[in-house]
mmCIF file of the N, C-alpha and C atoms, coordinates in Angstrom:
data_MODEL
# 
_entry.id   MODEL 
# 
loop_
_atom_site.group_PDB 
_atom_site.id 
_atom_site.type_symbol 
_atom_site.label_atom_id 
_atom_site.label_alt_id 
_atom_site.label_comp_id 
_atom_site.label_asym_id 
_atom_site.label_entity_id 
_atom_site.label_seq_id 
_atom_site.pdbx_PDB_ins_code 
_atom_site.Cartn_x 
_atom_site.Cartn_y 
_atom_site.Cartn_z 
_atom_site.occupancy 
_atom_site.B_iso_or_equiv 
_atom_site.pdbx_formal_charge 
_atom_site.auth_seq_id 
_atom_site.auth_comp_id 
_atom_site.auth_asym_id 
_atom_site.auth_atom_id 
_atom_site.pdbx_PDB_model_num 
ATOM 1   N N  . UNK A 1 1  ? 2.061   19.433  -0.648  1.00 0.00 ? 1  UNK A N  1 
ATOM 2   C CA . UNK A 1 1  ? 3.256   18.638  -0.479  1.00 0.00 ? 1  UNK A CA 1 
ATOM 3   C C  . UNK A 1 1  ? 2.949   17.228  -0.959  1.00 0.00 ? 1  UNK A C  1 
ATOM 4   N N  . UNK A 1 2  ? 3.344   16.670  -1.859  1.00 0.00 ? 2  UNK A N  1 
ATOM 5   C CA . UNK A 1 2  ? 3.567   15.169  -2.595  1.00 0.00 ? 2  UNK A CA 1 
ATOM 6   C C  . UNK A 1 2  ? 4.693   14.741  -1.912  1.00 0.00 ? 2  UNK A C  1 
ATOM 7   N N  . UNK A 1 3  ? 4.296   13.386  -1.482  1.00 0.00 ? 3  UNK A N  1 
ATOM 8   C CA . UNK A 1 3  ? 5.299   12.266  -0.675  1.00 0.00 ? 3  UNK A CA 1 
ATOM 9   C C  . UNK A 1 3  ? 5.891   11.735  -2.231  1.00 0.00 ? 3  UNK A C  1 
ATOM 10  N N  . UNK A 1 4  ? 6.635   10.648  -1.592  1.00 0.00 ? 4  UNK A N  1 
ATOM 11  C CA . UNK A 1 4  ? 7.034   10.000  -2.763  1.00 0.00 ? 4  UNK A CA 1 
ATOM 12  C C  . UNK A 1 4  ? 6.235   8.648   -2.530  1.00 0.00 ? 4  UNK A C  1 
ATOM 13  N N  . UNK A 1 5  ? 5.361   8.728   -2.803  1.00 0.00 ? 5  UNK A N  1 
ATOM 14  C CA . UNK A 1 5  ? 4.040   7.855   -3.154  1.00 0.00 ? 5  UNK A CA 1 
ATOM 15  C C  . UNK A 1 5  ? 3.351   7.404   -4.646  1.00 0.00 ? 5  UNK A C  1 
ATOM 16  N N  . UNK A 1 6  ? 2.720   6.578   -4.846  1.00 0.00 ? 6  UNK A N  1 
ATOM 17  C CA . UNK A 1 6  ? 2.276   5.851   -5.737  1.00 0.00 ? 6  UNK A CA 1 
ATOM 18  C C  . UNK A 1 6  ? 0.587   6.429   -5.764  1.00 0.00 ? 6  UNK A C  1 
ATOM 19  N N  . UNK A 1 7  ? 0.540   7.452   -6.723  1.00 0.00 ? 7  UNK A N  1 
ATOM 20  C CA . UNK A 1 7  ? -1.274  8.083   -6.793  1.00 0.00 ? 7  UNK A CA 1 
ATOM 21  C C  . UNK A 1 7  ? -1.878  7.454   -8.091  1.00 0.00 ? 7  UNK A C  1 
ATOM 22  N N  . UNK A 1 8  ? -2.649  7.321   -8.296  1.00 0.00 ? 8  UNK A N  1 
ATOM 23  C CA . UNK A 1 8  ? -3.392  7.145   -9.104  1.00 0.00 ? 8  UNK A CA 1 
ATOM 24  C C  . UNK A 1 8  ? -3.978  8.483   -10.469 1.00 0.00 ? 8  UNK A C  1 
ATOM 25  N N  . UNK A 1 9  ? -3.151  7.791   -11.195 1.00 0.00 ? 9  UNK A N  1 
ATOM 26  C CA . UNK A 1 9  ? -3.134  9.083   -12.574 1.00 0.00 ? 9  UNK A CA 1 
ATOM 27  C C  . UNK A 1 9  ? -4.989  9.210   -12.765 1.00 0.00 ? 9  UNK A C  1 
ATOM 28  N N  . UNK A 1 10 ? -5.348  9.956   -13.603 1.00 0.00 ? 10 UNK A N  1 
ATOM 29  C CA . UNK A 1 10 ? -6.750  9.769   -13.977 1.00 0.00 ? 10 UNK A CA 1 
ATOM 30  C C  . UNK A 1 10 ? -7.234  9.369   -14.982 1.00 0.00 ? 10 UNK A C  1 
ATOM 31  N N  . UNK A 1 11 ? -6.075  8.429   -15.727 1.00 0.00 ? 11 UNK A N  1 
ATOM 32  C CA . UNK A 1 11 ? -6.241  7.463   -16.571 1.00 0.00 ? 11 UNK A CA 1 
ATOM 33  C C  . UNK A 1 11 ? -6.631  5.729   -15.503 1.00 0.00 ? 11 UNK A C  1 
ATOM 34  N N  . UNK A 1 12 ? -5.728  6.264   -14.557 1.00 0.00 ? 12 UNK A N  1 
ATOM 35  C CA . UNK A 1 12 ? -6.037  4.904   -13.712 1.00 0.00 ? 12 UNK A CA 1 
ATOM 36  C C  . UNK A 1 12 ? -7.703  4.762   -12.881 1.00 0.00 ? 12 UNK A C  1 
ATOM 37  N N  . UNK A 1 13 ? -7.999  6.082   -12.489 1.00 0.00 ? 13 UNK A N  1 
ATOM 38  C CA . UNK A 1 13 ? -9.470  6.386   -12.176 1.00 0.00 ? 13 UNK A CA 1 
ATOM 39  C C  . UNK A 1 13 ? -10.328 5.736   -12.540 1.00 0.00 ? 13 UNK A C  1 
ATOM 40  N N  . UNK A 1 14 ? -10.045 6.275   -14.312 1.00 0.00 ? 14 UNK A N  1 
ATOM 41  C CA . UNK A 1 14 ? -11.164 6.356   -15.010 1.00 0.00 ? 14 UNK A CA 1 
ATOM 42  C C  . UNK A 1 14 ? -11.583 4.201   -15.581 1.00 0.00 ? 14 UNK A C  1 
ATOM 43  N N  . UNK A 1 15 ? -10.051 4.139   -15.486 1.00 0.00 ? 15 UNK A N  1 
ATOM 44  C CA . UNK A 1 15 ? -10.090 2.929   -15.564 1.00 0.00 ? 15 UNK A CA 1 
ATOM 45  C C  . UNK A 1 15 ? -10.914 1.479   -14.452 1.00 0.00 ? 15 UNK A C  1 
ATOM 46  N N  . UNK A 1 16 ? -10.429 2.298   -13.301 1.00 0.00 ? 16 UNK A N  1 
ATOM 47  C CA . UNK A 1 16 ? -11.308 1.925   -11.748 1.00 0.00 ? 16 UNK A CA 1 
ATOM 48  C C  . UNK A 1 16 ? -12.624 2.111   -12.300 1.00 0.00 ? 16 UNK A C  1 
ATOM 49  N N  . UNK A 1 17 ? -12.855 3.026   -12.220 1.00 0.00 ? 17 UNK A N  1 
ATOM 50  C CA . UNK A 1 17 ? -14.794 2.928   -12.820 1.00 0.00 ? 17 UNK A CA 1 
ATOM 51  C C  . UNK A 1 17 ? -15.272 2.583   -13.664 1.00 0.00 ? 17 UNK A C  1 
ATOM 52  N N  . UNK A 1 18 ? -14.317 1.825   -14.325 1.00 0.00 ? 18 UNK A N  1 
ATOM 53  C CA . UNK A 1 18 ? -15.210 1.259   -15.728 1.00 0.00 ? 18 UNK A CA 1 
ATOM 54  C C  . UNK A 1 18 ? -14.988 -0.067  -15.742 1.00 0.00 ? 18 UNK A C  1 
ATOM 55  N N  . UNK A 1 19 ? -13.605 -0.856  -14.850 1.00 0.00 ? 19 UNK A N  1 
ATOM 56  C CA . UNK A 1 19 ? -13.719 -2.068  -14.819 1.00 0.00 ? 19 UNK A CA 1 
ATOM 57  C C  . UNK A 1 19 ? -13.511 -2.733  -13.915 1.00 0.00 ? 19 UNK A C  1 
ATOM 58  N N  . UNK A 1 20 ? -13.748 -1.869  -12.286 1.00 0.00 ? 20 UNK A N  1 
ATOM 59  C CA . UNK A 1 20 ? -13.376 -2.105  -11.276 1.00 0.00 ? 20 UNK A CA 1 
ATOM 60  C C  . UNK A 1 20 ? -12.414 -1.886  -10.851 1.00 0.00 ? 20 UNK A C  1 
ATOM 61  N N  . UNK A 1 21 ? -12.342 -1.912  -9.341  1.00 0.00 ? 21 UNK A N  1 
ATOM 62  C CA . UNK A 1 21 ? -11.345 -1.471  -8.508  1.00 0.00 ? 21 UNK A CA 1 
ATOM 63  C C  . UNK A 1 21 ? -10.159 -2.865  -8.656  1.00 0.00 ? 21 UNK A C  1 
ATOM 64  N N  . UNK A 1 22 ? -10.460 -3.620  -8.934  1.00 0.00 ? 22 UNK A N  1 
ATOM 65  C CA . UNK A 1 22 ? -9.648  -4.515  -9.341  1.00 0.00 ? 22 UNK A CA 1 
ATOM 66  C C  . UNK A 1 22 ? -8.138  -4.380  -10.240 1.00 0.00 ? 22 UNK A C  1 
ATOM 67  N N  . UNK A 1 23 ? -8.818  -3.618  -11.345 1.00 0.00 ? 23 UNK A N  1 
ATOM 68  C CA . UNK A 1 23 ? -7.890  -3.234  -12.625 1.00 0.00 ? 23 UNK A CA 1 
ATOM 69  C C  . UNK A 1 23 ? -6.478  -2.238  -12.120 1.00 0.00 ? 23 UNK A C  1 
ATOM 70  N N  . UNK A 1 24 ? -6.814  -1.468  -10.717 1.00 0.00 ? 24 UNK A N  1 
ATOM 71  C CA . UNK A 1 24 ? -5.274  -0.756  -10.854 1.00 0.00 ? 24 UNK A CA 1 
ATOM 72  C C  . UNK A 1 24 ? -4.813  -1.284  -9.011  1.00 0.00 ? 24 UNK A C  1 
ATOM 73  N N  . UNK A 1 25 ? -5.180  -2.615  -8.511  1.00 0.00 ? 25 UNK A N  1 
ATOM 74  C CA . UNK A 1 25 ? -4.665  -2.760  -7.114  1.00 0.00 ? 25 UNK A CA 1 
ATOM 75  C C  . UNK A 1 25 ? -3.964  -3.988  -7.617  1.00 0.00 ? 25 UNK A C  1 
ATOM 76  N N  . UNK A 1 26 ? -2.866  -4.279  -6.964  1.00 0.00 ? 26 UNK A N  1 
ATOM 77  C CA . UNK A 1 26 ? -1.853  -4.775  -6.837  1.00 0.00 ? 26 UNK A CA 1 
ATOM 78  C C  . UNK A 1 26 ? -1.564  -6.060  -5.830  1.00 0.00 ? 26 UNK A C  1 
ATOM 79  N N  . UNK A 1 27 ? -2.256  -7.121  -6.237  1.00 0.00 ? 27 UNK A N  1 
ATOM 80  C CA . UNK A 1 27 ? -2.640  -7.619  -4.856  1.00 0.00 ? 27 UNK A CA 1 
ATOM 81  C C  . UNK A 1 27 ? -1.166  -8.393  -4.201  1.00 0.00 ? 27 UNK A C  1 
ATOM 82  N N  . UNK A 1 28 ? -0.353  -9.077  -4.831  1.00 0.00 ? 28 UNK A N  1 
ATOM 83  C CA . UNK A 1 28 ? 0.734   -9.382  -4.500  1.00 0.00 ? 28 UNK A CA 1 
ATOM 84  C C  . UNK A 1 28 ? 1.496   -8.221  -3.618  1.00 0.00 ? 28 UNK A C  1 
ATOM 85  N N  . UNK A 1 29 ? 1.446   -6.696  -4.358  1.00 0.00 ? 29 UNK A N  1 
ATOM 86  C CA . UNK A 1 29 ? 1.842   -6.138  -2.980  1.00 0.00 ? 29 UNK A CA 1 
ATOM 87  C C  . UNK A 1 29 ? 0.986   -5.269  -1.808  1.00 0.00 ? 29 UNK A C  1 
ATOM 88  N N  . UNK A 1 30 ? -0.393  -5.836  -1.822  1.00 0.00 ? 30 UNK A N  1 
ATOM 89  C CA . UNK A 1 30 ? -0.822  -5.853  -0.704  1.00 0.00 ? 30 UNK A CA 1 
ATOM 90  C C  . UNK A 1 30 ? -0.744  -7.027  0.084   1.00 0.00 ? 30 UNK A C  1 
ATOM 91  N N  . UNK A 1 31 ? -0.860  -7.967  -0.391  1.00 0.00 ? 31 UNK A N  1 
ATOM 92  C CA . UNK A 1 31 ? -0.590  -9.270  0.370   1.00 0.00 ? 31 UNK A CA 1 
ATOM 93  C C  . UNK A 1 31 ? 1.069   -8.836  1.073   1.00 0.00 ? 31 UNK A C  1 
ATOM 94  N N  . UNK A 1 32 ? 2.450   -8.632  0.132   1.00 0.00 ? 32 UNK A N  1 
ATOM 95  C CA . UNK A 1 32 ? 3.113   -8.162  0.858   1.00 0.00 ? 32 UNK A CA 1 
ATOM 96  C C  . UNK A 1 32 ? 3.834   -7.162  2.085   1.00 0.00 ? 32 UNK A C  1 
ATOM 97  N N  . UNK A 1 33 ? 2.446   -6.168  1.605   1.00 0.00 ? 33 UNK A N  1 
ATOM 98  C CA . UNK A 1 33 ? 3.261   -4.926  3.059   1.00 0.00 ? 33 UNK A CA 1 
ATOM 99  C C  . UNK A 1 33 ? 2.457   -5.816  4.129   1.00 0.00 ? 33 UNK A C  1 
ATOM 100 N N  . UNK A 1 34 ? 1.200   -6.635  3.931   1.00 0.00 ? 34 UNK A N  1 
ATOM 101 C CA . UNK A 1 34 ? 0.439   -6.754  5.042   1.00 0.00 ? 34 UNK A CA 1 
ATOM 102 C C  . UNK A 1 34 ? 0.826   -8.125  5.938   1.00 0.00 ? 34 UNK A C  1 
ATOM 103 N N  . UNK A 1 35 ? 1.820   -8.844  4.823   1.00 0.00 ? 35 UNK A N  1 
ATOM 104 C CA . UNK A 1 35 ? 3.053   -9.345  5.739   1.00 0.00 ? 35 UNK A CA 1 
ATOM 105 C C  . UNK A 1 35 ? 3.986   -8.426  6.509   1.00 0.00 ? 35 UNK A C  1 
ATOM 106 N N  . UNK A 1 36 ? 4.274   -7.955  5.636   1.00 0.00 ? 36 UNK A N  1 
ATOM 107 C CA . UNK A 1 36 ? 5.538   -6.789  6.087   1.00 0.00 ? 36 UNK A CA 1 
ATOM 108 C C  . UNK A 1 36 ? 5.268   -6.363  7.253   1.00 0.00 ? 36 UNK A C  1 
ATOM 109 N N  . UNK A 1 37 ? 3.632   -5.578  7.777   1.00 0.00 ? 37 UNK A N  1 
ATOM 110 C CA . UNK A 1 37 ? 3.306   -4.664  8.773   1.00 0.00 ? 37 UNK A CA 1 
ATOM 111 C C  . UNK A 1 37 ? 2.938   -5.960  10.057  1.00 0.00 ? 37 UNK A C  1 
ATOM 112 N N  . UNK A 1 38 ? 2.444   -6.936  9.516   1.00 0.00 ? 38 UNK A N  1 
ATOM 113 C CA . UNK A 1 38 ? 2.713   -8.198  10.795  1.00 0.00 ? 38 UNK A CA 1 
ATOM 114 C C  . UNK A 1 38 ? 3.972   -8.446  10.951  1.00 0.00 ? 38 UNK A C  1 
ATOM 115 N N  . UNK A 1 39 ? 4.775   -8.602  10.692  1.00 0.00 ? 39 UNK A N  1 
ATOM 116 C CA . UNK A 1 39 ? 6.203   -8.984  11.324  1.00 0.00 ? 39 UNK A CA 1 
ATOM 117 C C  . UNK A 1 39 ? 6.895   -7.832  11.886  1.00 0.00 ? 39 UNK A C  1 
ATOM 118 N N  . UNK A 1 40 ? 6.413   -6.630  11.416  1.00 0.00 ? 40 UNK A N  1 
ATOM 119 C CA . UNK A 1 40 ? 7.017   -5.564  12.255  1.00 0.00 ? 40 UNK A CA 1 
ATOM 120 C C  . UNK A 1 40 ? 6.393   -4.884  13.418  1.00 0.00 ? 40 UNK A C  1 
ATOM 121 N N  . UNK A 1 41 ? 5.014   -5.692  13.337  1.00 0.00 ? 41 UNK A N  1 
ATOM 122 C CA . UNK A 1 41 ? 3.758   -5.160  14.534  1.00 0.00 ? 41 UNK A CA 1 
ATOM 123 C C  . UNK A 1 41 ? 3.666   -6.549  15.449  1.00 0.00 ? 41 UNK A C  1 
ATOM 124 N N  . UNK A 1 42 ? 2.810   -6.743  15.127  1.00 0.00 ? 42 UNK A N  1 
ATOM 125 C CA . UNK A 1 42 ? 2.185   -8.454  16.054  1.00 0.00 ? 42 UNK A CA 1 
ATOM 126 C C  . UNK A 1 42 ? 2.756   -9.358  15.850  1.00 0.00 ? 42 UNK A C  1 
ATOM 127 N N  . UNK A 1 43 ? 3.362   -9.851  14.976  1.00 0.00 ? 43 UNK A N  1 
ATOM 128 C CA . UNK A 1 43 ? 4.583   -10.751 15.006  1.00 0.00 ? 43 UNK A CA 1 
ATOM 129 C C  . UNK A 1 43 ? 5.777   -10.598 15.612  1.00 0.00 ? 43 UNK A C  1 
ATOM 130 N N  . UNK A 1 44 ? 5.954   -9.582  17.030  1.00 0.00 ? 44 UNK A N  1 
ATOM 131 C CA . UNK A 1 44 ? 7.183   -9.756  17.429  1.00 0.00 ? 44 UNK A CA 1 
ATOM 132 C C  . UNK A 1 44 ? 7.136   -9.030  18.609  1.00 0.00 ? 44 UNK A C  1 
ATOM 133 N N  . UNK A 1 45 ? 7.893   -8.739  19.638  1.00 0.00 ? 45 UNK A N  1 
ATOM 134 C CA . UNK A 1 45 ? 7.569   -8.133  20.796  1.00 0.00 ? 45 UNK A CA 1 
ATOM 135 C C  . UNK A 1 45 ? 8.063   -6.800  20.451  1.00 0.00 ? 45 UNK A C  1 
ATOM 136 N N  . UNK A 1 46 ? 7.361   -5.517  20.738  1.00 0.00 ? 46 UNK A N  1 
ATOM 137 C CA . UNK A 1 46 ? 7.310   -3.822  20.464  1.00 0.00 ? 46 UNK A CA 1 
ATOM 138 C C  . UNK A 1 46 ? 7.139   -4.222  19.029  1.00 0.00 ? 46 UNK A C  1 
ATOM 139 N N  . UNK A 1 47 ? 7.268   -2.911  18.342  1.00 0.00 ? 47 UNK A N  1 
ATOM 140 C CA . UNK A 1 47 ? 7.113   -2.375  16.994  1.00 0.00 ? 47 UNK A CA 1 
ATOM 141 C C  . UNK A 1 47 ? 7.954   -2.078  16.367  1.00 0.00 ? 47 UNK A C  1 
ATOM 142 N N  . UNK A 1 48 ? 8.045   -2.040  14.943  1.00 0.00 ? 48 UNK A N  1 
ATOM 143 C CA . UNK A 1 48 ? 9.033   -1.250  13.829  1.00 0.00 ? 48 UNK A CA 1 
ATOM 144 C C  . UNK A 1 48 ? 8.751   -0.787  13.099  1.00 0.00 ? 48 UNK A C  1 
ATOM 145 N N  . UNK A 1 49 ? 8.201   0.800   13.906  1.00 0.00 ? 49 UNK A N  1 
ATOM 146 C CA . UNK A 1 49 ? 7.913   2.054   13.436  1.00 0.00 ? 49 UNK A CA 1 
ATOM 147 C C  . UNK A 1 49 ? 8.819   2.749   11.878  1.00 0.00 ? 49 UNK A C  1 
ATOM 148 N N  . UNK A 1 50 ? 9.632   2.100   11.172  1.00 0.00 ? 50 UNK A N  1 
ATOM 149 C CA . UNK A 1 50 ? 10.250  2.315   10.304  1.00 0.00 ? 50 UNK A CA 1 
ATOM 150 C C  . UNK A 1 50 ? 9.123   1.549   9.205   1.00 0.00 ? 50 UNK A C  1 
ATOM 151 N N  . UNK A 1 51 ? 9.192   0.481   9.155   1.00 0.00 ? 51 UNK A N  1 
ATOM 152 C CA . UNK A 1 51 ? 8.252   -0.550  8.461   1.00 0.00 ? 51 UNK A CA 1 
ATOM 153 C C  . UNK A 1 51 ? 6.689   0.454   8.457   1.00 0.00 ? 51 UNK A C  1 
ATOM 154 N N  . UNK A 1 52 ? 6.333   0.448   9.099   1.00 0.00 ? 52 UNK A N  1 
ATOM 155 C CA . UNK A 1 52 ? 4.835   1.166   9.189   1.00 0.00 ? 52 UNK A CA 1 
ATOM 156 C C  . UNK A 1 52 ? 5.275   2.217   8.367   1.00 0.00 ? 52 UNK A C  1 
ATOM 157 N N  . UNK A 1 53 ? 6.110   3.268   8.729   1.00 0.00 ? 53 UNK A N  1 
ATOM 158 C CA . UNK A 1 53 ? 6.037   4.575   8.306   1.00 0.00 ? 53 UNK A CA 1 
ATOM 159 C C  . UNK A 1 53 ? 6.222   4.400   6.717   1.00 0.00 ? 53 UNK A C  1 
ATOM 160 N N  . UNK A 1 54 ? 7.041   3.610   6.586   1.00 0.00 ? 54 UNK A N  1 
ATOM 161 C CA . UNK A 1 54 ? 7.539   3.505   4.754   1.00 0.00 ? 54 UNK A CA 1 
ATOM 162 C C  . UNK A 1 54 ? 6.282   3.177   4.038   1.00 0.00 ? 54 UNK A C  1 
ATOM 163 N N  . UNK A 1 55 ? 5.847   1.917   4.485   1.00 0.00 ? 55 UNK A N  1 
ATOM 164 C CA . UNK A 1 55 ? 4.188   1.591   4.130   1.00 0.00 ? 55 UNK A CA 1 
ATOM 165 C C  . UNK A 1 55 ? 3.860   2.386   3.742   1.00 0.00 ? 55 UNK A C  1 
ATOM 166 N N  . UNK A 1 56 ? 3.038   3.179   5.070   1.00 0.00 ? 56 UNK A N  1 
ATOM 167 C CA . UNK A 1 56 ? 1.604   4.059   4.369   1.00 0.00 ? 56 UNK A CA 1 
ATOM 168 C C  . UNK A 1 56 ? 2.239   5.323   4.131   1.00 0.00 ? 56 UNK A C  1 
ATOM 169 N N  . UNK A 1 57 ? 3.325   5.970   3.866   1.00 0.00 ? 57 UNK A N  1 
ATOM 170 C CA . UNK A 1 57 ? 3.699   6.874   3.225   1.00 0.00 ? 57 UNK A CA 1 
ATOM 171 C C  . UNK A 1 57 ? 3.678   6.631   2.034   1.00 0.00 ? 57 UNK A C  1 
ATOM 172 N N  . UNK A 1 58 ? 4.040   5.364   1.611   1.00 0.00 ? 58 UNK A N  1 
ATOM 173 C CA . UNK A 1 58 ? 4.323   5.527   0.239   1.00 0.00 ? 58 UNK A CA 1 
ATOM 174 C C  . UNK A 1 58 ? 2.844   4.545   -0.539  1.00 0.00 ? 58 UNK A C  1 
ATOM 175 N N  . UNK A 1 59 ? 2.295   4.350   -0.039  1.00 0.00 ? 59 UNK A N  1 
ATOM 176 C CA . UNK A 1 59 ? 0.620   3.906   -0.227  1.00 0.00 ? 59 UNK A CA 1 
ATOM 177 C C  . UNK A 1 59 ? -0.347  4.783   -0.436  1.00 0.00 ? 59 UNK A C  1 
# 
């Protein structure tokens, strides 16, 4: 079963090992979900289990 997620082709792999893990991460949107998952976690009183779930499903 494939989510509707973002995988890594094995052009992107091959690319990871030859010029680092750098070359296929995205840091603007890790910097963003990891806003995203503080304001819907520890930034606020309970949780928003919607926010989380979309995240790492689609991560």
């Amino acid at each position: 079963v494939k989510a509707n997620r973002e995988e890594l082709s094995p052009q992107q792999i091959q690319q990871a090992r030859q010029m680092g893990i750098e070359s296929v991460i995205d840091r603007n949107r890790a910097r963003q979900d990891a806003e995203d998952l503080y304001k819907a976690g520890a930034g606020k009183f309970g949780t928003d289990e919607k926010t989380f779930n979309a995240i790492f499903a689609r991560r």
